[in-house]
C-alpha positions in Angstrom: 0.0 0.0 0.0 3.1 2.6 1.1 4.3 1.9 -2.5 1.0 2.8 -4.5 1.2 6.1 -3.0 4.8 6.4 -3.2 4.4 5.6 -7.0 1.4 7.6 -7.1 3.5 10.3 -5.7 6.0 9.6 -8.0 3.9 9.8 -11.3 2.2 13.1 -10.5 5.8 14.3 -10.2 7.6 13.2 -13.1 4.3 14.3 -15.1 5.2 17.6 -13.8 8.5 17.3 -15.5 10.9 16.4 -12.9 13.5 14.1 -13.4 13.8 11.1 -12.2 16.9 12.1 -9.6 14.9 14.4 -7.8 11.4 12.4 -8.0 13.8 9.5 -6.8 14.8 11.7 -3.1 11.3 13.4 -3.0 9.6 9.9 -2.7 12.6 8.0 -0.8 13.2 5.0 -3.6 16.3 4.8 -5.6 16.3 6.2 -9.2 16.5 2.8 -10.5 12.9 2.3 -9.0 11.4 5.0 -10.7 12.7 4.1 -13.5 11.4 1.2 -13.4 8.0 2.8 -12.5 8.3 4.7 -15.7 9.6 1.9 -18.1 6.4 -0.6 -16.5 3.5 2.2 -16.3 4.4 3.7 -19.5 4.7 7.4 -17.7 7.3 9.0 -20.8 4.2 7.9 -23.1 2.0 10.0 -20.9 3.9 12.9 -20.7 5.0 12.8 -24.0 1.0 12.8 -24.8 0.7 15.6 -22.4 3.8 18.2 -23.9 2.5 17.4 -27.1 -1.3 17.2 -26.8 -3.7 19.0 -29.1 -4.2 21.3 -26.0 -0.4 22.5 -26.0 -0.3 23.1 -29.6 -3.8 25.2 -29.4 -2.4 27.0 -26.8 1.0 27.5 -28.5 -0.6 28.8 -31.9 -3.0 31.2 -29.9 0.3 32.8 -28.1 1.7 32.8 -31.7 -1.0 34.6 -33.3 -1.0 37.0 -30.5 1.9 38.1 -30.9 1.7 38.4 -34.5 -1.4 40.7 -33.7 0.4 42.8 -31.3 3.3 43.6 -33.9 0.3 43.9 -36.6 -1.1 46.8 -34.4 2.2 48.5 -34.0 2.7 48.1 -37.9 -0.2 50.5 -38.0 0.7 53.3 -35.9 4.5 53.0 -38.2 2.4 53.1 -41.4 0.5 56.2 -40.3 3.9 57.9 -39.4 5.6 57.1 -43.0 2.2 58.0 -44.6 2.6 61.8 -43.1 6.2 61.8 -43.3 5.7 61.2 -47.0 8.5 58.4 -46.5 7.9 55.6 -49.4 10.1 53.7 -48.4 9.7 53.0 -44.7 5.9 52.8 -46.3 6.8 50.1 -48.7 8.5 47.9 -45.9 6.1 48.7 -43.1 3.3 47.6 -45.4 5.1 44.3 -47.0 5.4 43.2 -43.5 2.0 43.8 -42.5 1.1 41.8 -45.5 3.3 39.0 -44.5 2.2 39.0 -40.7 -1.9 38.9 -42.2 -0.8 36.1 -44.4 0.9 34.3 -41.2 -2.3 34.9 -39.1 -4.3 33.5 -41.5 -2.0 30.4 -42.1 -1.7 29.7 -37.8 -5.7 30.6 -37.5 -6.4 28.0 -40.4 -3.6 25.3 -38.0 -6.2 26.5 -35.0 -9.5 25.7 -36.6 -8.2 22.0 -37.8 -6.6 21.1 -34.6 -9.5 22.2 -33.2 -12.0 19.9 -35.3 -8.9 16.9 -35.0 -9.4 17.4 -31.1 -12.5 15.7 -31.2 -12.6 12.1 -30.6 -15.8 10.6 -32.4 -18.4 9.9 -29.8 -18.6 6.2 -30.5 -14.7 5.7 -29.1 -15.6 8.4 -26.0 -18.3 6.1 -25.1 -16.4 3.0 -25.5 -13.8 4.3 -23.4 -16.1 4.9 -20.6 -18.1 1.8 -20.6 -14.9 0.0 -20.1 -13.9 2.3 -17.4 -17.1 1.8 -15.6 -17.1 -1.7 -16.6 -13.8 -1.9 -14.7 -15.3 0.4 -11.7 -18.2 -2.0 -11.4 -15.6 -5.4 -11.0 -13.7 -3.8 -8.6 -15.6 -1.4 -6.6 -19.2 -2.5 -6.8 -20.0 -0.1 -3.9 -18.4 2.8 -5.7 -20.3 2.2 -8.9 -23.8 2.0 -7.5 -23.1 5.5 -6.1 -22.1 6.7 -9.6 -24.9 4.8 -12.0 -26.6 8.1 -11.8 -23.5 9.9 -12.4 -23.0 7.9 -15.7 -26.2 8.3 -16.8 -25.9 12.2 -16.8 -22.4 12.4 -17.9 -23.3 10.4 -21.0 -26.4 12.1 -21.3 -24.6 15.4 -21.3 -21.5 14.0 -23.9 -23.8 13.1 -26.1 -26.0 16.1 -26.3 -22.9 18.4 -27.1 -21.7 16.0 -30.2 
C-alpha cells in the first residue's frame, strides 16, 4: 500500500517534469525504482502525450497569433507615421510586412481551426472508453459504482448532447 502512494507520488511528479533524480529523493526510492516505475507504467508515453497534446499546440498557436497581432497593431501606428512623413520607403517595408504577418495569421488561425476539429474524438470511441472504465469500476468497486450509476447516466447524457 506505502508503495502505491509512493508511485502515485512519484507519477504526478515526473508528469510535472521532474527528473527522475529528484522524483527518486522526494519519494525515498532509488532512481532505478522510478525508472522502473516509468519503463512498467508507460509514464514517458503520458507525458509525451501531455507536452505534445492537441491542448499545448492550441495554446501555443494562440500565443503565436498573438503576438503576430500585437506587432500587426504597432505596424499600423508606423504606417501612419511614413504616410505623413511622405517616407515611401519606410511605407513600402512597413506595409510588406504587414502583408506577411496577415498572411501568417491566417495560415496559424487555419492550423487553429483543424486542430481544433482533429481534437474531437468521435463519440462512439468516447463512449467506449467509458463503458470499459465503468465496466472496470463495477468489477472492482461494486459499492463505488452503485453510487455513480446516476453519475454515468448524466455524464453520457450530457457528452452526447454536445456532439
Amino acid at each position: 500500500m506505502a508503495k502505491d502512494k509512493e508511485r502515485a507520488t512519484a507519477k504526478a511528479l515526473f508528469l510535472q517534469g521532474r527528473n527522475q533524480k529528484e522524483i527518486a529523493g522526494i519519494v525515498g526510492v532509488q532512481e532505478k525504482t522510478i525508472n522502473q516505475w516509468c519503463k512498467n507504467h508507460g509514464w514517458k508515453q503520458q507525458l509525451d502525450a501531455k507536452l505534445n497534446g492537441n491542448r499545448e499546440r492550441v495554446d501555443n498557436l494562440k500565443k503565436l497569433i498573438g503576438v503576430f497581432t500585437d506587432e500587426r497593431l504597432e505596424l499600423v501606428d508606423k504606417i501612419k507615421a511614413a504616410e505623413k512623413a511622405a517616407d515611401k520607403e519606410l511605407l513600402a517595408e512597413y506595409t510588406k510586412r504587414a502583408n506577411q504577418i496577415a498572411n501568417e495569421v491566417a495560415m496559424y488561425s487555419k492550423a487553429l481551426e483543424n486542430l481544433d476539429q482533429d481534437k474531437k474524438i468521435p463519440l462512439t470511441v468516447y463512449l467506449d472508453v467509458m463503458d470499459q472504465i465503468f465496466h472496470d469500476l463495477q468489477k472492482r468497486y461494486p459499492k463505488l459504482y452503485m453510487q455513480l450509476v446516476d453519475f454515468q447516466d448524466e455524464h453520457i447524457n450530457g457528452v452526447s448532447l454536445k456532439y
